[in-house]
C-alpha positions in Angstrom: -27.4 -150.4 51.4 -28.6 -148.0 48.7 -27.9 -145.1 50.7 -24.8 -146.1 52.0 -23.8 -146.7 48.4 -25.2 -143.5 47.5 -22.9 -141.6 49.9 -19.7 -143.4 49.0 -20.0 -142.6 45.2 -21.0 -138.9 45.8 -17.0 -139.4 48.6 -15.9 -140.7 45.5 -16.9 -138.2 42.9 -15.9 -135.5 45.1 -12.3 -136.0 45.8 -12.1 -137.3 42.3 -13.2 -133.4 41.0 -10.5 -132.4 43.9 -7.8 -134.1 42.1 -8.8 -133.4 38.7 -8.8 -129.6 39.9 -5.2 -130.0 41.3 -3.6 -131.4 38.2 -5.1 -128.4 36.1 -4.1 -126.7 38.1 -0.3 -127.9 38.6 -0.1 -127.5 34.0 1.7 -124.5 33.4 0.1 -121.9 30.9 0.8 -122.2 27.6 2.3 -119.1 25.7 -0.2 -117.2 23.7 -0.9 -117.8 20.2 1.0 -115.8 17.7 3.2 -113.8 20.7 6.4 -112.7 19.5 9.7 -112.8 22.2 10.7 -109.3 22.5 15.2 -110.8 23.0 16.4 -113.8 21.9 19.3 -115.9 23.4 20.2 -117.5 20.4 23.7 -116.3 18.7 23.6 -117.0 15.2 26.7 -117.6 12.6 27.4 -115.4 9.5 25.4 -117.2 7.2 22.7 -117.3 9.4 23.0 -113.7 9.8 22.9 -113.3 6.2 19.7 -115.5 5.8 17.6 -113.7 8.3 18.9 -110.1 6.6 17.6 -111.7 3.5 14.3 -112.6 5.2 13.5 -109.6 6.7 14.2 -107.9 3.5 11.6 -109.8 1.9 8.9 -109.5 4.6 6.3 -106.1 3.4 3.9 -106.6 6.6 2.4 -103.6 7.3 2.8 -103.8 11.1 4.3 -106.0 13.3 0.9 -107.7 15.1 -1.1 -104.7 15.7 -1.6 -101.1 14.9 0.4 -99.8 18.0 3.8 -102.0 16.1 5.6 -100.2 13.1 6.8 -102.5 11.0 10.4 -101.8 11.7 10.1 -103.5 14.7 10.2 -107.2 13.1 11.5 -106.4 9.7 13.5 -104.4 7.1 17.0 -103.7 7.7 18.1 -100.9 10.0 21.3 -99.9 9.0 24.0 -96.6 9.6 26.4 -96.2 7.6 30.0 -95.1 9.0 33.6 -93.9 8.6 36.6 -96.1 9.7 38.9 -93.8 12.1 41.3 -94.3 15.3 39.7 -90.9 16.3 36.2 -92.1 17.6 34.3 -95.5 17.2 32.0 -96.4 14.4 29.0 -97.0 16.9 29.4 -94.0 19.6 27.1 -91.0 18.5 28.6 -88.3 16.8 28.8 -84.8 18.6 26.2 -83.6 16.7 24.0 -86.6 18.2 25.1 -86.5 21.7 23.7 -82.5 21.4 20.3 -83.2 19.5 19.2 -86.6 20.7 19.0 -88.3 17.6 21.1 -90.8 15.5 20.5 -91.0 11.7 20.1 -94.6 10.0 18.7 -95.9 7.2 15.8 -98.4 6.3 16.5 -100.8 3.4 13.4 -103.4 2.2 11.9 -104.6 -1.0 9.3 -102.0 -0.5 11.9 -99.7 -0.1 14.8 -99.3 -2.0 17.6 -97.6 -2.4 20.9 -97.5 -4.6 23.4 -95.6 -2.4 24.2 -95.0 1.1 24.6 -91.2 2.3 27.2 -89.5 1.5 28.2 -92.1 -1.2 29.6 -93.8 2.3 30.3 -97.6 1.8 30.5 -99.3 4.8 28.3 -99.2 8.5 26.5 -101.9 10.9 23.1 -103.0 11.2 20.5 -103.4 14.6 18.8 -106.4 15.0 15.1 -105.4 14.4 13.6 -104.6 18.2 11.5 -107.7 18.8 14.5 -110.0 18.3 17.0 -108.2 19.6 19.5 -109.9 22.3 19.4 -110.3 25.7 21.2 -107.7 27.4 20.7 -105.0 24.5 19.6 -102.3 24.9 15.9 -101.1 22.8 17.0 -98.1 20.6 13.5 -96.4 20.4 12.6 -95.0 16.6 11.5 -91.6 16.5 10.5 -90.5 13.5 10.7 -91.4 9.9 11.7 -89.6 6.3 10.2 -91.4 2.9 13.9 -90.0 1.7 16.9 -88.3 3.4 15.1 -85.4 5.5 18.3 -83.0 5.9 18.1 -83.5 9.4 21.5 -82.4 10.0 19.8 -78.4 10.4 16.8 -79.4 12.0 15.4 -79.3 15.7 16.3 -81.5 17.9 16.1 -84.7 17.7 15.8 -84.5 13.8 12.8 -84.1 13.9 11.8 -81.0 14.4 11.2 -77.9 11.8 14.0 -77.2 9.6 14.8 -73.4 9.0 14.2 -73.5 5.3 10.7 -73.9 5.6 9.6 -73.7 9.8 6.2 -74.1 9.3 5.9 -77.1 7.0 8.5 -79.1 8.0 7.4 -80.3 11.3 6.4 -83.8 12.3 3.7 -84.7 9.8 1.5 -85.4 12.5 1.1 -81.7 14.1 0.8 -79.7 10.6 -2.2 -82.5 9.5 -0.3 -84.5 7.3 -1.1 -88.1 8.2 -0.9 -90.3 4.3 1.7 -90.7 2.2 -0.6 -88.5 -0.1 -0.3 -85.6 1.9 3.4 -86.0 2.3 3.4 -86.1 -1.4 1.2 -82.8 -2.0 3.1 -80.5 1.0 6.5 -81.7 -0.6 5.5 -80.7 -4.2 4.8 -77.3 -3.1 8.0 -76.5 -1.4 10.8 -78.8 -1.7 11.8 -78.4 2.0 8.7 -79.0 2.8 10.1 -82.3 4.4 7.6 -83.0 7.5 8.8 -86.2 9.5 5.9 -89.5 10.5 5.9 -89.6 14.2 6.4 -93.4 14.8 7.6 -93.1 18.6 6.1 -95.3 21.0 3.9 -93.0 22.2 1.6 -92.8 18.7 0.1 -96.1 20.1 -2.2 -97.5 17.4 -1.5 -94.5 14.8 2.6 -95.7 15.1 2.0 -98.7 12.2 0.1 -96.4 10.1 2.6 -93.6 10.4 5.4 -95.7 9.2 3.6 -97.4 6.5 2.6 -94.0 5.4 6.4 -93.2 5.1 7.3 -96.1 2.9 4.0 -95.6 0.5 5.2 -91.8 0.2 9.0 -93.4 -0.5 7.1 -95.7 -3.4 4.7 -93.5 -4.3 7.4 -90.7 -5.1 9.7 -94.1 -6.5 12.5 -92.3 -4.6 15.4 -95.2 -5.3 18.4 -94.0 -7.5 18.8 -90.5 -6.6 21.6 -89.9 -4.1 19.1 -89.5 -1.2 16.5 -92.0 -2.0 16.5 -93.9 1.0 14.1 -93.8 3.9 15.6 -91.9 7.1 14.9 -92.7 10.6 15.7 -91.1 13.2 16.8 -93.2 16.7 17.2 -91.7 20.4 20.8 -90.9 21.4 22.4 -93.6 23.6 25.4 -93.1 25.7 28.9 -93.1 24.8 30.8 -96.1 25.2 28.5 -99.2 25.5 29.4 -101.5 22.5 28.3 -104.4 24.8 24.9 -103.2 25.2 23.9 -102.4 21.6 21.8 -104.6 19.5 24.2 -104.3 16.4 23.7 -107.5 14.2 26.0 -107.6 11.8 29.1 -104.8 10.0 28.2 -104.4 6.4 30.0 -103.6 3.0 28.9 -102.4 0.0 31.5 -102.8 -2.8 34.8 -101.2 -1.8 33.9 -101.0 1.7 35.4 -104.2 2.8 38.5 -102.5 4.5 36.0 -100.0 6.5 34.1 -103.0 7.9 37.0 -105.2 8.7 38.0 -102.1 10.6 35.3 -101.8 12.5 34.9 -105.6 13.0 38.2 -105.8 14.8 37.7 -102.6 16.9 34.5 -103.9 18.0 36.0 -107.5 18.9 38.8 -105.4 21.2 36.2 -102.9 22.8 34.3 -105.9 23.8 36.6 -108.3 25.1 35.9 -110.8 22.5 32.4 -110.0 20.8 32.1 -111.3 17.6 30.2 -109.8 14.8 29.9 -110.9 11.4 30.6 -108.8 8.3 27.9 -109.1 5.4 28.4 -108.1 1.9 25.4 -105.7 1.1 24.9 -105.6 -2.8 22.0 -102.9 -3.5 19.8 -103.3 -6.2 21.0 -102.2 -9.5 17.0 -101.3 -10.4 13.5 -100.8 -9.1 13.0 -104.8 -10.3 16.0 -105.9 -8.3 16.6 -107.0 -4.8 19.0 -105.9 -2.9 21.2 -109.4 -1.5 23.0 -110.1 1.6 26.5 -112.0 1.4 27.9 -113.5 4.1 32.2 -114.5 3.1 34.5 -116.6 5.8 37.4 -115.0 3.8 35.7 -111.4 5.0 36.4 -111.8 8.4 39.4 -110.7 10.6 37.7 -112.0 13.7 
């Protein structure tokens, strides 16, 4: 009896561990702990629009998760500042872009500010940060970074190249030895076009966060913010002519007076997409280093 007993539990036991194993088995993995989505699904309204801006704005990490993520990735406020015309549209590359490779913006945060937009320009569109972008977007990569306006106009392709008013120390940062904000600082002050550009493209792996921070301690450090090209410039890869569907623009902005310009642009976009809507947002720009820049979102703005 024992023995018979004996050999039924140890039946028993087994194809109890078989099905224990099977319904681990059958659980699906749980995402990972502090992963971030690299598109989202979710179409938000104006408002909402205006309270992530507002969000992002206020977020100062350092890096997005890890060394290898510059912090533009998941927040700030990537903007590019346009012209309203029937000639060409707002979010195609200008010639000079299409030839270099590169496509000046803007980055606006509370730990880097600014009071006016190039050219004393007043209207533009924003790209949803990379790790939140849409699905069906396209990734814009970032290829290098300015602590203010870097003149990139004259410089080697993409923008980020040498510029001839000074060859040899206006390189990226990166291939001259200049890797803090501190020796941004110190190569500037000894010739003004000494303007070297932060590598931050996806290829500096776990030097890319550093690089970037590096730019916005130089932008601080310097407290570049009311002169007329105190913001930070970035420099983004060229994309193709002709694919407003693709790009991961978040939202037209204003600042005062520029209403017009975005409306514009709002309604061209709407046609050239059969339909897409994108909200206009109010930017108001901080009046002084203490302020903070706000994001208004206005049903009375829209045309579409």
């Amino acid at each position: 009896m024992n023995k018979t007993y004996a050999l039924l539990l140890v039946l028993l036991l087994s194809f109890a561990g078989c099905r224990s194993n099977e319904q681990v088995a059958s659980i699906p993995p749980e995402q990972a702990p502090g992963s971030v989505s690299s598109i989202s699904s979710v179409t938000q309204t104006g408002a909402e629009v205006a309270t992530s801006l507002t969000a992002r704005y206020n977020d100062v990490r350092t890096n997005c998760g890890s060394a290898s993520m510059p912090a533009f990735l998941c927040r700030g406020i990537v903007l590019r500042s346009t012209v309203p015309s029937t000639a060409y549209k707002a979010w195609n590359p200008s010639p000079h872009s299409q030839k270099s490779g590169g496509v000046s913006f803007s980055y606006l945060s509370k730990d880097a500010k600014f009071t006016g937009l190039v050219f004393g320009q007043k209207n533009g569109y924003i790209f949803y940060p990379v790790l939140s972008r849409p699905i069906g977007t396209r990734q814009i990569e970032v290829l290098c970074s300015y602590p203010l306006d870097g003149a990139t106009q004259l410089r080697d392709a993409p923008g980020c190249g040498a510029h001839p008013y000074s060859p040899d120390r206006s390189r990226r940062c990166q291939t001259i030895g200049i890797t803090t904000a501190e020796g941004w600082i110190a190569n500037r002050r000894s010739n003004s076009w000494n303007l070297c550009s932060f590598d931050v493209r996806d290829s500096m792996n776990n030097q890319g966060a550093d690089s970037f921070y590096q730019t916005i301690r130089a932008h601080q450090l310097e407290r570049f913010f009311a002169g007329a090209h105190d913001y930070i410039e970035l420099i983004l890869a060229t994309w193709p002519q002709n694919i407003p569907k693709e790009l991961p623009i978040e939202a037209f902005f204003y600042l005062e007076g520029g209403l017009a310009g975005a409306q514009f642009d709002q309604k061209d976009f709407f046609d050239s997409t059969g339909g897409k809507v994108v909200p206009i947002v109010k930017i108001v720009l901080p009046a002084s280093e203490s302020a903070d820049a706000q994001f208004v979102y206005s049903a009375a703005d829209q045309v579409k």
